[in-house]
Every structure is written in structure tokens, then in C-alpha cells.
ZADO-1210 file (C-alpha; in nm, 4 decimals, padded with zeros to 6 digits):
<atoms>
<atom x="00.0000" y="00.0000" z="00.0000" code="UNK" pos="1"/>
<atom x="00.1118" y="00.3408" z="-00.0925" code="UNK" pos="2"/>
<atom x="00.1194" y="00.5954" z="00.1797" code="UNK" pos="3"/>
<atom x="00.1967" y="01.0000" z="00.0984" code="UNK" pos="4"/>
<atom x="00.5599" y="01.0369" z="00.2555" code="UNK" pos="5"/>
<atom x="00.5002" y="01.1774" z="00.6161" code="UNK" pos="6"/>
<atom x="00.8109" y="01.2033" z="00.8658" code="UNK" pos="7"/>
<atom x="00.7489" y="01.0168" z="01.1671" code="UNK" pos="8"/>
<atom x="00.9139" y="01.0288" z="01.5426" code="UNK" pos="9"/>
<atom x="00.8627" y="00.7418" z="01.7663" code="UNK" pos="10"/>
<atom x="00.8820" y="00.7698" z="02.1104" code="UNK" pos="11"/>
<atom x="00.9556" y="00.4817" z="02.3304" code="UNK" pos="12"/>
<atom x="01.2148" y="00.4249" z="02.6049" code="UNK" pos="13"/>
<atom x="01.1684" y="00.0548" z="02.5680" code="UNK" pos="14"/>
<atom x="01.3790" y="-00.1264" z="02.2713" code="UNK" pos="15"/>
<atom x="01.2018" y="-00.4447" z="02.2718" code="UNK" pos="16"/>
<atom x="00.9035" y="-00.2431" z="02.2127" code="UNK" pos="17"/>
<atom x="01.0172" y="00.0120" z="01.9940" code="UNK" pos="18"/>
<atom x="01.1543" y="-00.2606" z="01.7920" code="UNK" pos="19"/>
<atom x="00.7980" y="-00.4602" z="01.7408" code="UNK" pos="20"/>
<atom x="00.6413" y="-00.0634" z="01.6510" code="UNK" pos="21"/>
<atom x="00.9334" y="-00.0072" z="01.3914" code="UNK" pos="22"/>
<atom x="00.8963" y="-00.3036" z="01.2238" code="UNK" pos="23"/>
<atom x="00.5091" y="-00.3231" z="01.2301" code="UNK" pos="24"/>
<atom x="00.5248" y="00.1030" z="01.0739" code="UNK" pos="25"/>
<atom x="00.7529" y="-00.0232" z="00.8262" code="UNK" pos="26"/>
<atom x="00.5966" y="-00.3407" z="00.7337" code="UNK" pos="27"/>
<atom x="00.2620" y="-00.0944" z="00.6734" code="UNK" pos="28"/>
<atom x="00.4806" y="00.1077" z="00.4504" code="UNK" pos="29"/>
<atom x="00.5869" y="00.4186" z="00.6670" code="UNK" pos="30"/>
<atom x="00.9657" y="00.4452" z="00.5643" code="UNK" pos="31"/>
<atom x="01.0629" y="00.8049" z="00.7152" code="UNK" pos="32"/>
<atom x="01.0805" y="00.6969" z="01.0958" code="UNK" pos="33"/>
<atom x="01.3141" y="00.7144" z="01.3827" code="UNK" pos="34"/>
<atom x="01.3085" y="00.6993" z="01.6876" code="UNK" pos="35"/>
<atom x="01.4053" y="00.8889" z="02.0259" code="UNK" pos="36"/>
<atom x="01.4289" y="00.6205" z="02.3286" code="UNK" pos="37"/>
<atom x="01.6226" y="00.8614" z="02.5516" code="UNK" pos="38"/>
<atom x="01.4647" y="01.1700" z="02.6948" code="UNK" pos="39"/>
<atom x="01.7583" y="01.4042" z="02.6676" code="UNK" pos="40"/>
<atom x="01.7590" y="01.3442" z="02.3315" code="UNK" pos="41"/>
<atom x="01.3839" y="01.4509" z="02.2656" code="UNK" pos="42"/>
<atom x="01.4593" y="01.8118" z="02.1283" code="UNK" pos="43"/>
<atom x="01.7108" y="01.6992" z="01.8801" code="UNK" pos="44"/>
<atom x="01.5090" y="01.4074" z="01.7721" code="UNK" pos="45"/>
<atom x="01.2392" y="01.6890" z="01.6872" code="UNK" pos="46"/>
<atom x="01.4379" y="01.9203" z="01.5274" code="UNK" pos="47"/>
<atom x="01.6260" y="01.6801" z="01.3472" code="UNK" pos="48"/>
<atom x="01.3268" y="01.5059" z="01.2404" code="UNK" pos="49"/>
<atom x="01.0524" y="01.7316" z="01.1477" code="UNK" pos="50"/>
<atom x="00.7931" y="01.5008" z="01.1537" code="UNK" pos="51"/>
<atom x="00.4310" y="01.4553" z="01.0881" code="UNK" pos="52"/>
<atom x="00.3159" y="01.2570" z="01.2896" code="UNK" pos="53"/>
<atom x="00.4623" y="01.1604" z="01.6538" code="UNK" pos="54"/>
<atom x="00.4038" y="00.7912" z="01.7473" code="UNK" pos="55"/>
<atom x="00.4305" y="00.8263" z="02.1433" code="UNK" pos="56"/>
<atom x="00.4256" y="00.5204" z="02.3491" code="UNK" pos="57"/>
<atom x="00.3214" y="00.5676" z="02.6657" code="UNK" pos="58"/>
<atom x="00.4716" y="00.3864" z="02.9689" code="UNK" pos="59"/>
<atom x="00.2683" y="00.3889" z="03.2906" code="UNK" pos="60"/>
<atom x="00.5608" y="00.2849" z="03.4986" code="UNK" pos="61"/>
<atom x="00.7494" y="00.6223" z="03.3644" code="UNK" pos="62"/>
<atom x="00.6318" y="00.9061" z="03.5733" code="UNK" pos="63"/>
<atom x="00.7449" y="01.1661" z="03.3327" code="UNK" pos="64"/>
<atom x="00.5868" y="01.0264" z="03.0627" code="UNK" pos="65"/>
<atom x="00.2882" y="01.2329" z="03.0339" code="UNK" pos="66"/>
<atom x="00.5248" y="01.5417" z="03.0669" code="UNK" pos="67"/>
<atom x="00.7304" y="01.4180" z="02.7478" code="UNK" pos="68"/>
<atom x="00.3890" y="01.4135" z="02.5818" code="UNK" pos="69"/>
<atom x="00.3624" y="01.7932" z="02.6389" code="UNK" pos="70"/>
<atom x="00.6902" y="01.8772" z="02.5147" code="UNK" pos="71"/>
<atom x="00.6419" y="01.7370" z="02.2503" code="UNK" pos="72"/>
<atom x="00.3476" y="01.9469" z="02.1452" code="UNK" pos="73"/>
<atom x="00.5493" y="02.2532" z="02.2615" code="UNK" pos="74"/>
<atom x="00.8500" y="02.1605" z="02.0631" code="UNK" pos="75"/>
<atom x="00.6547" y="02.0889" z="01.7542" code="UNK" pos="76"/>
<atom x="00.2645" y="02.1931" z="01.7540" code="UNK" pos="77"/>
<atom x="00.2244" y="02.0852" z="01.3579" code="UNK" pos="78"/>
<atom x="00.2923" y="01.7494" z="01.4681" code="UNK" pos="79"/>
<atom x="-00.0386" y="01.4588" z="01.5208" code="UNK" pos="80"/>
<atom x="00.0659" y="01.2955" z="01.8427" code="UNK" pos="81"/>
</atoms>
């Protein structure tokens, strides 16, 4: 299936999950993805990325994680999360 080419950012701190979203986004035909699994690293990602669409996976067990979320819209409010 053809998809328009959209930039996306996944989120995910987890690389054993991260790795099962990349591959499934891919698989669906999304090739323009990376990924930020580090929080320090979430402003670069961003800027570096420019995406589209932001792919956030939320961990409960993160407290912060909701916060991240937020950022993220701050950082880049064209973005979907």
C-alpha cells in the first residue's frame, strides 16, 4: 500500500518495544521513521526530524511520561501525536 511520505518520530524508552512498533510502521509502509528512546535526546530528535506525525508510546511505569507528551506538542505543535 502506498502511503503520501510523512516524517514520523517514535517515542519509546523501551527497545524491545520500539523494535515490534518499527517493524510493524515499516511493514505498513511508513519508511521516514526514527526513533528517540532517551529523553535528553527529545529536542534533537524533533528538530532533526521534522515530523508529521509523533508515534508516542506511553509507559505507565514512567512518571514523566505524560510530561514528554507535552513537550512534545510545545517543541513541535504541527505534529499529530
Amino acid at each position: 500500500m502506498h502511503r503520501p511520505a510523512s516524517r514520523l518520530l517514535l517515542l519509546d524508552r523501551e527497545d524491545y518495544s520500539a523494535g515490534i512498533l518499527l517493524e510493524e510502521l515499516r511493514r505498513k509502509g511508513f519508511g521516514e521513521i526514527r526513533r528517540v528512546g532517551d529523553p535528553s535526546e527529545l529536542e534533537r530528535g524533533l528538530a532533526d526530524a521534522a515530523p508529521d506525525v509523533v508515534v508516542f508510546n506511553y509507559h505507565f511505569h514512567h512518571k514523566d511520561s505524560l510530561a514528554e507528551c507535552s513537550r512534545v506538542k510545545q517543541l513541535a505543535p504541527h505534529a499529530a501525536i
